[in-house]
N, C-alpha and C positions, 0 to 999 in steps of 0.2 A: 501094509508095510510091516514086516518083521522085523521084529528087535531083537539084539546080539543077547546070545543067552547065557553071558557073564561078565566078567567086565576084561573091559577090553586092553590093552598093551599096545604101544606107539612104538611104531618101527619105521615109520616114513613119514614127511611131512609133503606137500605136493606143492610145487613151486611155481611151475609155468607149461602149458600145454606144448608140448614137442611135437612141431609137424604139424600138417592137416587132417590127420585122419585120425585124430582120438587120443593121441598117444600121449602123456603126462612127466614129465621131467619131475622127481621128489629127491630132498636131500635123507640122506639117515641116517635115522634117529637109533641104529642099532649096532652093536659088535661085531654082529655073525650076518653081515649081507647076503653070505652063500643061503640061509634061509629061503630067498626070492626065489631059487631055482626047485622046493617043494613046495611052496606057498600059491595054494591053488582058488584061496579064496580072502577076501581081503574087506573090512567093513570101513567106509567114507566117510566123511561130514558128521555134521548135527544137525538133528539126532542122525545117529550113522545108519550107509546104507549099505546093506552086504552088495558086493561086486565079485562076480567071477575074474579070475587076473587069465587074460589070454595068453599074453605075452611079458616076460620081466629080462630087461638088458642093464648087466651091471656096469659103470664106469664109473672108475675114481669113488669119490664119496655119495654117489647120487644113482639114482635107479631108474630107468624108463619102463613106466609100467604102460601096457593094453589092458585095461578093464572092459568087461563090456557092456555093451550099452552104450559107450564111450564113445560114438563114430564119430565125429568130426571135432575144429579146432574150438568151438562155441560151446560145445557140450564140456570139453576138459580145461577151459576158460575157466567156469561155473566151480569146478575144483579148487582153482588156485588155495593154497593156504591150509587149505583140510588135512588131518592128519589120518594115516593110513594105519589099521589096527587091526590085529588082529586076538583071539581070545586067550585071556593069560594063561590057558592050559597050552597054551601050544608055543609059552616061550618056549626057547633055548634054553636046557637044564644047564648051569655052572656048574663049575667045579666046586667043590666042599671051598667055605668060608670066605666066597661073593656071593653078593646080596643086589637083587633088582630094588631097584626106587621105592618100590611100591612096598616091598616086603620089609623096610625098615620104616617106612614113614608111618608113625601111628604106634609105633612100638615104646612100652616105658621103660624110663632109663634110669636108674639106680646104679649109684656109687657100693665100691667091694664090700661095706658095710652092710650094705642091704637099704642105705636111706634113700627116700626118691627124689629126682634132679627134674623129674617133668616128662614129656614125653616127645618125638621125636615127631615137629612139626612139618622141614623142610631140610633140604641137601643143599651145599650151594657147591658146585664145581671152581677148585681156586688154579687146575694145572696141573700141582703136584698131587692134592689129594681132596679128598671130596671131605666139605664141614659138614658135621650134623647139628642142627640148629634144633633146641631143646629147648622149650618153657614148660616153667614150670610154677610152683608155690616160692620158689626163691628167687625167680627169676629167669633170664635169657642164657641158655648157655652154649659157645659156639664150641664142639668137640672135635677133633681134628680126627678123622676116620683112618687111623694111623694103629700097629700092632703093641704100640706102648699104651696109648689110651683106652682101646675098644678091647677088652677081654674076653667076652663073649656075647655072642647074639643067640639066642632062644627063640627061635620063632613058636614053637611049641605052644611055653609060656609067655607070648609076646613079650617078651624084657630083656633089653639088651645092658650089660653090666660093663661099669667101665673103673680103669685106675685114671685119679684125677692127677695130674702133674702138679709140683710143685706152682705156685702163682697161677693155675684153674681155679675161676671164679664168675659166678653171673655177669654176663656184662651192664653195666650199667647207663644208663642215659648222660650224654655229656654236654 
């Protein structure tokens, strides 16, 4: 068994086996679905297993993929829940100043000063706008991923520089 030879990006998640014959119903986990129609190979499970994609049919928010290997309803059963990845070269480049999950998480965050607020743990999706969840030596800090607070990201120098808004502060335990 071969292993993915870098790490890998989630574009699908696998829901329920469609049909008898192999077929995989996945919700997605990505922006640019039109992706599925040059996405010619796809890694499974844990530890993940490369899969040829036969067949990919778009609808609504979800994807019916043919893997192969895949033939019947028992084998894409055995999927449920798995998420479908493929190798972070082959995201979807953005546009200039969006950022992937991955390329902010682990990055240090420093106030216009230069002083450091910790580093960038996790993302939480609130709707309007995605929080960056920051700890640090001073504390938890929830930053609102918004063009008043987030100034610049550096991926370069991993450090992303932010203006703190009036009443921004660690949050505290209550």
């Amino acid at each position: 068994m071969s292993e993915p030879p870098e790490p890998l990006l989630a574009i699908a998640r696998i829901l329920a086996p469609q049909g008898v014959r192999g077929e995989v119903k996945a919700s997605l986990l990505t922006e640019f679905p039109h992706r599925f129609r040059e996405t010619t190979e796809v890694w499974v499970g844990e530890p993940p297993t490369l899969f040829r994609v036969e067949r990919a049919r778009l609808s609504e928010n979800q994807v019916v993929l043919k893997l192969s290997g895949i033939e019947d309803r028992a084998q894409a059963e055995r999927l449920r829940g798995h998420l479908v990845q493929v190798p972070r070269s082959q995201a979807v480049s953005l546009p200039p100043g969006r950022y992937y999950w991955h390329q902010v998480i682990g990055l240090e965050v420093r106030d216009q000063a230069g002083q450091p607020l910790g580093t960038v743990q996790d993302i939480l999706e609130t709707g309007s706008n995605d929080v960056y969840v920051v700890r640090g030596p001073r504390g938890e800090w929830l930053l609102p991923a918004i063009r008043e607070v987030i100034e610049q990201i550096d991926l370069d120098r991993g450090v992303l520089v932010v203006e703190l808004l009036p009443g921004m502060g660690p949050q505290t335990e209550r």
